[in-house]
C-alpha positions as YAML, in Angstrom:
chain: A
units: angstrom
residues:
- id: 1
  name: UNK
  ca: [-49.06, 34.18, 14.39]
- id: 2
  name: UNK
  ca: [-48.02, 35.34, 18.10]
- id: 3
  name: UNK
  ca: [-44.62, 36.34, 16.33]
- id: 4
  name: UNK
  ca: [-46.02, 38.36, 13.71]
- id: 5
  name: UNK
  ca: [-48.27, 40.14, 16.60]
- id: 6
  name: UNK
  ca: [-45.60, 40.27, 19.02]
- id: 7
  name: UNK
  ca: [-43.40, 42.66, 15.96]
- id: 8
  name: UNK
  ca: [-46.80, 45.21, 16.46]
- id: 9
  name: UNK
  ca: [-45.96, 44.91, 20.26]
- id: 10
  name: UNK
  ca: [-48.98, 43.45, 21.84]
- id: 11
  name: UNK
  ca: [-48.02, 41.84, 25.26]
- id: 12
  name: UNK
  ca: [-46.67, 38.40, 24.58]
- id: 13
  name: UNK
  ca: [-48.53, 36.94, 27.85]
- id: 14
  name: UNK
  ca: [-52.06, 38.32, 26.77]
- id: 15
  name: UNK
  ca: [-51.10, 37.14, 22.87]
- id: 16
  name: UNK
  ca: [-50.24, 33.34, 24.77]
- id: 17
  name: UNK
  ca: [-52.95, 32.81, 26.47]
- id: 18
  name: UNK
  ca: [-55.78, 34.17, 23.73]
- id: 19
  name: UNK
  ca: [-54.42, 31.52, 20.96]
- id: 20
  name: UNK
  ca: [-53.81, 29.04, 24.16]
- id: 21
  name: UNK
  ca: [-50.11, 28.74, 23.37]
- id: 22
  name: UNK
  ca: [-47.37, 28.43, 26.89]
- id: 23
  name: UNK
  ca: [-45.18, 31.60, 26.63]
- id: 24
  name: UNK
  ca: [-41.83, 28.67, 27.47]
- id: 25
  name: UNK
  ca: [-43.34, 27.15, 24.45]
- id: 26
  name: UNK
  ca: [-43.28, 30.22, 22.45]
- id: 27
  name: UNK
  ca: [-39.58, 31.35, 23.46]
- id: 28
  name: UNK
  ca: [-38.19, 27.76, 22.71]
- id: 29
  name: UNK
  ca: [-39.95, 28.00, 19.22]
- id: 30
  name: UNK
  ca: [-38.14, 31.33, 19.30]
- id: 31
  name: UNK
  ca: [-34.52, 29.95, 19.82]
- id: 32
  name: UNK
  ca: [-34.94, 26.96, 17.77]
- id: 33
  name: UNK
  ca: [-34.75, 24.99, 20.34]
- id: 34
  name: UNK
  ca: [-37.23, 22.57, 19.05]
- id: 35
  name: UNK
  ca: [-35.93, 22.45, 15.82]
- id: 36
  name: UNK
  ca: [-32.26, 21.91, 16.88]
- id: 37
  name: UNK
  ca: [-34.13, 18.75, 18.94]
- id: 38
  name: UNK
  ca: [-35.98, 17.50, 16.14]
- id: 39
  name: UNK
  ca: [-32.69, 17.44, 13.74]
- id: 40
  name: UNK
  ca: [-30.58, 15.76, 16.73]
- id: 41
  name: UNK
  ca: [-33.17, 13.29, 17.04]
- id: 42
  name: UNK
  ca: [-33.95, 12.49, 13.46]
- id: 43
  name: UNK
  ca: [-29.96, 12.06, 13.76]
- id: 44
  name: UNK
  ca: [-30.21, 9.54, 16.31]
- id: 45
  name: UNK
  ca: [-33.35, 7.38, 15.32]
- id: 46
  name: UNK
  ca: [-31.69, 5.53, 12.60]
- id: 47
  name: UNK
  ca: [-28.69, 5.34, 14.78]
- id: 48
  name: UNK
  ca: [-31.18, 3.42, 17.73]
- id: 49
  name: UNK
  ca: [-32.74, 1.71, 15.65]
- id: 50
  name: UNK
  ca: [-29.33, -0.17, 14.09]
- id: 51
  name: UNK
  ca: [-27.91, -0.88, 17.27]
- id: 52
  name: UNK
  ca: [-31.22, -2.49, 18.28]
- id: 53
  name: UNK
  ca: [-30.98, -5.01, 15.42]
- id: 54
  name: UNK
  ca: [-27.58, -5.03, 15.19]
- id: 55
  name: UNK
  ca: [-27.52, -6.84, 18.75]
- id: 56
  name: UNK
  ca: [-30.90, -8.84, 17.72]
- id: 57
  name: UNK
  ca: [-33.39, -6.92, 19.99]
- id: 58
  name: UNK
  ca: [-31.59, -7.88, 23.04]
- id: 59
  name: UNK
  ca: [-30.48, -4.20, 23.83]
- id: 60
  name: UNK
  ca: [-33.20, -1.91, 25.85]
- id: 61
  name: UNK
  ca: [-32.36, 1.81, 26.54]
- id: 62
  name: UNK
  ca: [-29.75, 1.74, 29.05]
- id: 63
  name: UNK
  ca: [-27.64, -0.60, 26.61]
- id: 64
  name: UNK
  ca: [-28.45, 1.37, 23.64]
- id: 65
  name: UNK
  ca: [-27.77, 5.08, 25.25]
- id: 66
  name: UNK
  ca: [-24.48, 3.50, 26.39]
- id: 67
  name: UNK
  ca: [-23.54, 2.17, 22.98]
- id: 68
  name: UNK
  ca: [-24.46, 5.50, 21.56]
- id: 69
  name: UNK
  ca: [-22.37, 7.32, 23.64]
- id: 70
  name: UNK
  ca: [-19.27, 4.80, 23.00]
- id: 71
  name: UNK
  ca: [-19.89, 6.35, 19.26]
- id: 72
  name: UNK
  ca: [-19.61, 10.04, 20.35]
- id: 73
  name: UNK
  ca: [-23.30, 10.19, 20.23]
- id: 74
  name: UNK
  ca: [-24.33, 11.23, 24.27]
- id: 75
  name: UNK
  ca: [-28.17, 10.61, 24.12]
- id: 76
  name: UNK
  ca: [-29.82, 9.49, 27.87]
- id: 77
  name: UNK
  ca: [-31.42, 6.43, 29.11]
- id: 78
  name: UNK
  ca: [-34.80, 8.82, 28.94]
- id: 79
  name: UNK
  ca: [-34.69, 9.69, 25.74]
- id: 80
  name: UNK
  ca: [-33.61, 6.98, 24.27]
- id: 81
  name: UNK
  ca: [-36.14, 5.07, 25.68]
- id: 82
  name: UNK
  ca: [-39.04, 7.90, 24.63]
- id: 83
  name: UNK
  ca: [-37.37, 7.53, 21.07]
- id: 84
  name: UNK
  ca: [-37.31, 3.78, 20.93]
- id: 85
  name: UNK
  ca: [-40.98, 3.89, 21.57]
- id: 86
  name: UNK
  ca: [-41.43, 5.94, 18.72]
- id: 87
  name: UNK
  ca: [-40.45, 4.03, 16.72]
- id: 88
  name: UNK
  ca: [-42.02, 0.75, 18.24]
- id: 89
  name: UNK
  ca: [-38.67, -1.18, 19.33]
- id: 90
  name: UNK
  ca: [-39.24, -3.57, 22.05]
- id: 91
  name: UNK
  ca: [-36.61, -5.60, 23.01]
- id: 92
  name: UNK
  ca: [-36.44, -8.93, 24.04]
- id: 93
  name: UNK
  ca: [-37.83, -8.83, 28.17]
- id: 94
  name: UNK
  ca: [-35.73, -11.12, 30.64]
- id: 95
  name: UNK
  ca: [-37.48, -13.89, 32.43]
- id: 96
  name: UNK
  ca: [-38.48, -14.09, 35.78]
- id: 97
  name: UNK
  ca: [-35.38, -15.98, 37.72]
- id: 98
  name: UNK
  ca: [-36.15, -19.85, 38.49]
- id: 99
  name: UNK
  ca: [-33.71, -21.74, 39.46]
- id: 100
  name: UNK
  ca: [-33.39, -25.61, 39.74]
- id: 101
  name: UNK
  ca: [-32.21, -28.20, 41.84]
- id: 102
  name: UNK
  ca: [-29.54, -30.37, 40.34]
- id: 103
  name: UNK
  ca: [-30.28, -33.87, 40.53]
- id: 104
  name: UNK
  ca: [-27.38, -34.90, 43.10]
- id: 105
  name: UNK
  ca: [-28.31, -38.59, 44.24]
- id: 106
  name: UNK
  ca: [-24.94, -40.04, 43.34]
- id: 107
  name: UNK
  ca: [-22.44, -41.44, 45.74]
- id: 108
  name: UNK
  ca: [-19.39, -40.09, 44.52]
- id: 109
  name: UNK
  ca: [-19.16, -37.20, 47.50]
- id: 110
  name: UNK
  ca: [-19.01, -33.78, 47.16]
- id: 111
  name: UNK
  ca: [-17.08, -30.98, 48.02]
- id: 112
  name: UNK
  ca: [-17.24, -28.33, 50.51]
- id: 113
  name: UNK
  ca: [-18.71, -24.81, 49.51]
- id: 114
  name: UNK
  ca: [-15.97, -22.79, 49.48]
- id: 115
  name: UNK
  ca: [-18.46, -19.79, 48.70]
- id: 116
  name: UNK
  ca: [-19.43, -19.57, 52.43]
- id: 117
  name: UNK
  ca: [-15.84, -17.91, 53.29]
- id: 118
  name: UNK
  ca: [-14.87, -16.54, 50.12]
- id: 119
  name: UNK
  ca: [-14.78, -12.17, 49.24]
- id: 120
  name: UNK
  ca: [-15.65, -11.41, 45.91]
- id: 121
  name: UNK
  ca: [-12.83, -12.14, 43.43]
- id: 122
  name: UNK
  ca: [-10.67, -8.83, 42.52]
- id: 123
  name: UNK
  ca: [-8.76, -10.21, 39.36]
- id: 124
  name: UNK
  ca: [-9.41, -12.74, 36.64]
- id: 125
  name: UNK
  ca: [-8.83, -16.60, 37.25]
- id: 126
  name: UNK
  ca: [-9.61, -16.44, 41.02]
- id: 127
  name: UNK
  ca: [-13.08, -17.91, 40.47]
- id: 128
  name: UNK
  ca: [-14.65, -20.05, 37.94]
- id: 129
  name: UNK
  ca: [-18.40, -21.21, 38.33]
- id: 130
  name: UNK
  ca: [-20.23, -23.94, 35.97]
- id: 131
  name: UNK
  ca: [-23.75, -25.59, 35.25]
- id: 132
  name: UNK
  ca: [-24.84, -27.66, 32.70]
- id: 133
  name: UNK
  ca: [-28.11, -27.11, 30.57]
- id: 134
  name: UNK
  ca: [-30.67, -28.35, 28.24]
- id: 135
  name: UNK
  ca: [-31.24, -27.13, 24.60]
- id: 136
  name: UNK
  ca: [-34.18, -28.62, 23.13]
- id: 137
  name: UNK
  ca: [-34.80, -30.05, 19.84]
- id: 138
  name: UNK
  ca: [-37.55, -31.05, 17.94]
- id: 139
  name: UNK
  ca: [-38.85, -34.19, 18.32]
- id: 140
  name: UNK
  ca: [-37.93, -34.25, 22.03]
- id: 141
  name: UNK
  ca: [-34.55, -34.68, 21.99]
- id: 142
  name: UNK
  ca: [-31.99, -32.73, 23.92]
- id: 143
  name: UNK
  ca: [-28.17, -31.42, 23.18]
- id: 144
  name: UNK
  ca: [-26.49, -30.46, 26.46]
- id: 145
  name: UNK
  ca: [-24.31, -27.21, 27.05]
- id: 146
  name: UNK
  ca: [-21.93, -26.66, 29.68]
- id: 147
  name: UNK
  ca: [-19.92, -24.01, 30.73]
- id: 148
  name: UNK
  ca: [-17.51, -22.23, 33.16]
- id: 149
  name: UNK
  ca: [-17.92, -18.67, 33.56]
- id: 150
  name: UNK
  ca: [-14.79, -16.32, 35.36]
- id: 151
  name: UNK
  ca: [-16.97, -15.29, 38.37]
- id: 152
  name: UNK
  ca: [-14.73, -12.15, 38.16]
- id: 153
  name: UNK
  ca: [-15.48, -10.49, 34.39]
- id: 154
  name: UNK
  ca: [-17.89, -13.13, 33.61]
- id: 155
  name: UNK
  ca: [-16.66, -14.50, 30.60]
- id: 156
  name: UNK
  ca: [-17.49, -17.95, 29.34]
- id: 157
  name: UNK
  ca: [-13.83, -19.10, 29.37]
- id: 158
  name: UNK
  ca: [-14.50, -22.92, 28.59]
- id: 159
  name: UNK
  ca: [-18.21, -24.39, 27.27]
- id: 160
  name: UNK
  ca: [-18.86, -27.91, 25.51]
- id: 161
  name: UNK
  ca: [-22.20, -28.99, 23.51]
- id: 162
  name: UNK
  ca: [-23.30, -32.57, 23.24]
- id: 163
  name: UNK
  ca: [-25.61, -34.92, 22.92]
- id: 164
  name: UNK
  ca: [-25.03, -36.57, 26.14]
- id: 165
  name: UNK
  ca: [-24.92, -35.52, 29.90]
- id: 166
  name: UNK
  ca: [-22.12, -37.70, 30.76]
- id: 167
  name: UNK
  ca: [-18.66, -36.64, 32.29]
- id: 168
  name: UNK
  ca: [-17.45, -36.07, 28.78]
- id: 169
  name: UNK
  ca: [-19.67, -32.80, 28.91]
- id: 170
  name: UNK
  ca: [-17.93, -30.81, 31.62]
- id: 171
  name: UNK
  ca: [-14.68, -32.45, 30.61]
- id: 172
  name: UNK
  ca: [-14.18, -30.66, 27.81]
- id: 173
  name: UNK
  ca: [-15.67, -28.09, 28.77]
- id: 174
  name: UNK
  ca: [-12.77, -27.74, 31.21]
- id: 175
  name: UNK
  ca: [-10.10, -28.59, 29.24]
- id: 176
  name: UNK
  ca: [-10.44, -25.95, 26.96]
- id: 177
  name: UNK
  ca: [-10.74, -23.24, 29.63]
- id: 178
  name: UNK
  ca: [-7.82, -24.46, 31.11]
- id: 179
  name: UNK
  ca: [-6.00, -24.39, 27.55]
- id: 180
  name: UNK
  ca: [-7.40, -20.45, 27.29]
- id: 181
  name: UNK
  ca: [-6.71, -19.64, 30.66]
- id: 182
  name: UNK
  ca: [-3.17, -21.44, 32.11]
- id: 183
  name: UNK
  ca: [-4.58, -20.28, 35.71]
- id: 184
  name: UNK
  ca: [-2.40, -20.63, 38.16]
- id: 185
  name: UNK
  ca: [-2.81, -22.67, 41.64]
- id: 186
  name: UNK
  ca: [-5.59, -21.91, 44.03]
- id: 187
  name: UNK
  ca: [-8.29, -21.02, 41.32]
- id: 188
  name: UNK
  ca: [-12.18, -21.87, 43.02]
- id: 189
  name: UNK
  ca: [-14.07, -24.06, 40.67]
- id: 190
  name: UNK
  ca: [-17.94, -23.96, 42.30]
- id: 191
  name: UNK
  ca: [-20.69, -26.01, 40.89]
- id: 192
  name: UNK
  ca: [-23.55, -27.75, 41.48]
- id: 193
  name: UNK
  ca: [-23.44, -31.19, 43.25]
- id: 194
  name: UNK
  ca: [-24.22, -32.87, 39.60]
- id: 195
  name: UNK
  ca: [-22.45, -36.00, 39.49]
- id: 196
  name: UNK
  ca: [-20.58, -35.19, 36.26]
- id: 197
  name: UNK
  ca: [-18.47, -32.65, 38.35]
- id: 198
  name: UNK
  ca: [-17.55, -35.57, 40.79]
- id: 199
  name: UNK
  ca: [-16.35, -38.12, 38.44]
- id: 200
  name: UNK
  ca: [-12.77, -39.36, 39.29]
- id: 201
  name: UNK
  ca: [-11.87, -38.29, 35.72]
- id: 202
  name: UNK
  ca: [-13.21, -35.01, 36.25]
- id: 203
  name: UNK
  ca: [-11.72, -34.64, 39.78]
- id: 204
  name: UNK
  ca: [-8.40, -35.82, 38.98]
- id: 205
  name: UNK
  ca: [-8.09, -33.06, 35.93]
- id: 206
  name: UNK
  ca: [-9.18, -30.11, 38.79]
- id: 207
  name: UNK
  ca: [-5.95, -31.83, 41.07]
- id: 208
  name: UNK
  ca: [-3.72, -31.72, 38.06]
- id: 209
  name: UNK
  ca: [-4.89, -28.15, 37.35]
- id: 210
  name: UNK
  ca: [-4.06, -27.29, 40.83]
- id: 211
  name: UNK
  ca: [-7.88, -26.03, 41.39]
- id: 212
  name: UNK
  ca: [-9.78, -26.05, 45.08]
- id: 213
  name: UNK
  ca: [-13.44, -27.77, 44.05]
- id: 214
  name: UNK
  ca: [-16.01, -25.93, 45.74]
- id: 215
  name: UNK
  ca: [-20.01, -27.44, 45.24]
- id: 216
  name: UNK
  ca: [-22.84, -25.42, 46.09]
- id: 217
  name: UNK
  ca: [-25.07, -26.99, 49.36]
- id: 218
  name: UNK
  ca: [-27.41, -29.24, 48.88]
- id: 219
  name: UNK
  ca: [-30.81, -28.24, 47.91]
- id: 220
  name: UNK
  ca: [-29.64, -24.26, 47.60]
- id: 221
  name: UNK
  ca: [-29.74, -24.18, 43.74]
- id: 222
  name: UNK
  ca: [-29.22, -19.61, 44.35]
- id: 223
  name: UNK
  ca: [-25.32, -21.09, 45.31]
- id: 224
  name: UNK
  ca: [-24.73, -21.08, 41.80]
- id: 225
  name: UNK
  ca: [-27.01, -18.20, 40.53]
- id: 226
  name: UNK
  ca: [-24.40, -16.64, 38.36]
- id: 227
  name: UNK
  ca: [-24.58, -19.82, 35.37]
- id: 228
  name: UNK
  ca: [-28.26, -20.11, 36.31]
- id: 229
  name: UNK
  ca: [-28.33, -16.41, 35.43]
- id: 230
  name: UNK
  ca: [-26.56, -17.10, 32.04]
- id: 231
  name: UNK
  ca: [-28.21, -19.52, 30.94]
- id: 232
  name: UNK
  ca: [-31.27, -17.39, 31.37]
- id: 233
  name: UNK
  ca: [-29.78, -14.95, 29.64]
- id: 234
  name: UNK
  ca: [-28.92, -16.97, 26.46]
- id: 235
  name: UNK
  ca: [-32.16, -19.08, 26.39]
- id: 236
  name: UNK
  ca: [-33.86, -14.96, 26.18]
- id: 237
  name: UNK
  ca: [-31.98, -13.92, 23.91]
- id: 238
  name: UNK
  ca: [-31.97, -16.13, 22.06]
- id: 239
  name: UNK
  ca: [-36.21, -16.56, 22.17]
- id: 240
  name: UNK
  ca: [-34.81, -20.35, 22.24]
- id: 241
  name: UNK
  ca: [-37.65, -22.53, 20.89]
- id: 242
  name: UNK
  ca: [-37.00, -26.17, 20.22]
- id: 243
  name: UNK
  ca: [-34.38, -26.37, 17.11]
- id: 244
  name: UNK
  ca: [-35.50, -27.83, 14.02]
- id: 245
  name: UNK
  ca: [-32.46, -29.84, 13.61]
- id: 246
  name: UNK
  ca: [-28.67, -30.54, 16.28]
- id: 247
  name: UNK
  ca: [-27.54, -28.90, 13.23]
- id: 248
  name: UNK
  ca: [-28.78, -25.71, 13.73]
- id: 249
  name: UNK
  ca: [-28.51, -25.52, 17.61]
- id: 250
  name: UNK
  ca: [-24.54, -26.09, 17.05]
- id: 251
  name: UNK
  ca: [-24.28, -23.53, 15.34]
- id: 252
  name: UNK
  ca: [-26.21, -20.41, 16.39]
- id: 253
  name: UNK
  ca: [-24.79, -21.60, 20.34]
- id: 254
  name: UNK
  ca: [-20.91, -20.71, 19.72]
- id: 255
  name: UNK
  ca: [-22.36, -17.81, 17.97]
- id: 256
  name: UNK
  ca: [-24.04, -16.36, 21.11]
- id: 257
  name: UNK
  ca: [-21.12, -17.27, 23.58]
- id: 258
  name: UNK
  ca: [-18.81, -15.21, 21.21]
- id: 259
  name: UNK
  ca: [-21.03, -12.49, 20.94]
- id: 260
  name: UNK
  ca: [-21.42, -12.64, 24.85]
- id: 261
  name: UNK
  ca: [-17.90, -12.42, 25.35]
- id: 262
  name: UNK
  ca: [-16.76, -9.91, 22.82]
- id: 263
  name: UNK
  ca: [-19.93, -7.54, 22.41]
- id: 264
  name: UNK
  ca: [-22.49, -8.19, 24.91]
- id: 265
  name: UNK
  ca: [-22.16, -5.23, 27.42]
- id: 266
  name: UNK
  ca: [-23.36, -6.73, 30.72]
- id: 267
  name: UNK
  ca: [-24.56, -4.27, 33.37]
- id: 268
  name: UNK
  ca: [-22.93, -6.16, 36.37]
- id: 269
  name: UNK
  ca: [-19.46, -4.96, 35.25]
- id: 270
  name: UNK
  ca: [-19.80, -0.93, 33.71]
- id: 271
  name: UNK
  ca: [-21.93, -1.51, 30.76]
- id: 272
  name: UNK
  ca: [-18.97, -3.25, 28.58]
- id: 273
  name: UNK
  ca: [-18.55, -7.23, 27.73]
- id: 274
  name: UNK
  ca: [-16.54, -9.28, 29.38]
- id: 275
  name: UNK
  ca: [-13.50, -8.96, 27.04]
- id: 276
  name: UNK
  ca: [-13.35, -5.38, 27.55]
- id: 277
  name: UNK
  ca: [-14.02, -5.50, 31.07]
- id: 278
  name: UNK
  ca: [-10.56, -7.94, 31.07]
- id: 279
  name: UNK
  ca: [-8.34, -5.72, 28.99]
- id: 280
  name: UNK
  ca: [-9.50, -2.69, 31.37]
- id: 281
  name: UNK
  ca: [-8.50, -4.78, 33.89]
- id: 282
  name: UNK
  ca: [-4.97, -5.61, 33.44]
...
């Protein structure tokens, strides 16, 4: 109506504010601009809304604007956010942080924390942290996962799942980042004071390997708040309730860890997974 008045050439101002419409309001409608916004964002809405799946409600807006830009589709944090609410996709919300002591009463020694006097690693295979933690199953029984994470790109280069929490755990869990990896001499290996990281078997491997052992000190369980961090992570993200069946649980874990390492974009290092972060690296 104020456009077919305006073409008699009544004042646009006096037109705006009889029929209560902004005059901004009524130029935009003029240059399209809020039609041009409405197409790009009908555009983008399916586009949000598979990426949110596709990474199983684990991505809020600042993941998803990034994605979408990695596709040639620029769309901000803001309005992908605005657009995500929309459409009533609300992902997965991180847990509050709370770490745990590590029961340490063993008498096997421990290491010095090598931490205390270390900068923060610069290339891959400088730094390697680990933990060990519970995955429930139904029934009250337990598998155990542990893990080594490169402190540098954070990539889970080594893990192991069991049904035990003996030194067979971590060993294998170390023996197959070592067979990934091939670091080279010096590499930090920080931990917890957990006696399964200061079994002989266990210490001799880290000797052969050439590795400096490094334990967090005792009672400080935020020494080690990069696994604690991961594990809190994949326990979100994964909404992990007690599994039905070990069956189950063995499978949908390796699933996670690759699609932490290979798709995952983690905010620590640029907004790209860990794999990415290494080839950018080199």
């Amino acid at each position: 109506m104020v456009a077919q008045l305006d073409a008699d050439e009544y004042a646009v101002s006096s037109l705006c504010e009889a029929l209560g419409v902004s005059r901004s309001a009524y130029y935009a409608w003029r240059r399209n601009e809020y039609g041009v916004r409405r197409r790009e964002e009908s555009c983008l809405k399916p586009l949000i809304r598979s990426i949110f799946w596709e990474h199983g409600r684990r991505y809020g807006a600042r993941r998803i604007a990034v994605e979408l830009a990695s596709r040639g589709q620029p769309c901000s944090r803001r309005r992908a956010g605005r657009l995500m609410k929309e459409m009533k996709l609300t992902a997965i919300q991180p847990r509050t942080f709370k770490p745990r002591t590590t029961d340490s009463r063993h008498s096997l020694g421990y290491s010095p924390n090598l931490l205390t006097r270390m900068s923060q690693p610069t290339e891959v295979n400088q730094l390697w942290v680990g933990d060990i933690t519970y995955i429930p199953i139904v029934g009250g029984d337990f598998l155990y996962l542990a893990a080594l994470m490169d402190r540098y790109s954070r990539r889970i280069v080594g893990w192991s799942l069991q049904e035990n929490m003996q030194e067979s755990l971590v060993l294998q869990a170390l023996r197959s980042a070592i067979t990934l990896r091939q670091p080279a001499s010096g590499l930090v290996h920080h931990t917890d004071r957990g006696g399964q990281y200061a079994g002989s078997c266990y210490r001799q491997l880290l000797r052969r390997a050439r590795m400096k052992q490094s334990m967090s000190r005792a009672g400080d369980c935020y020494d080690n708040a990069f696994m604690e961090s991961c594990f809190g992570s994949l326990k979100t993200e994964l909404e992990m309730k007690p599994y039905v069946n070990r069956r189950i649980a063995q499978q949908e874990l390796p699933a996670y860890i690759r699609y932490y390492n290979t798709r995952r974009r983690h905010s620590a290092i640029g907004y790209v997974s860990p794999e990415a972060f290494e080839s950018l690296s080199r």
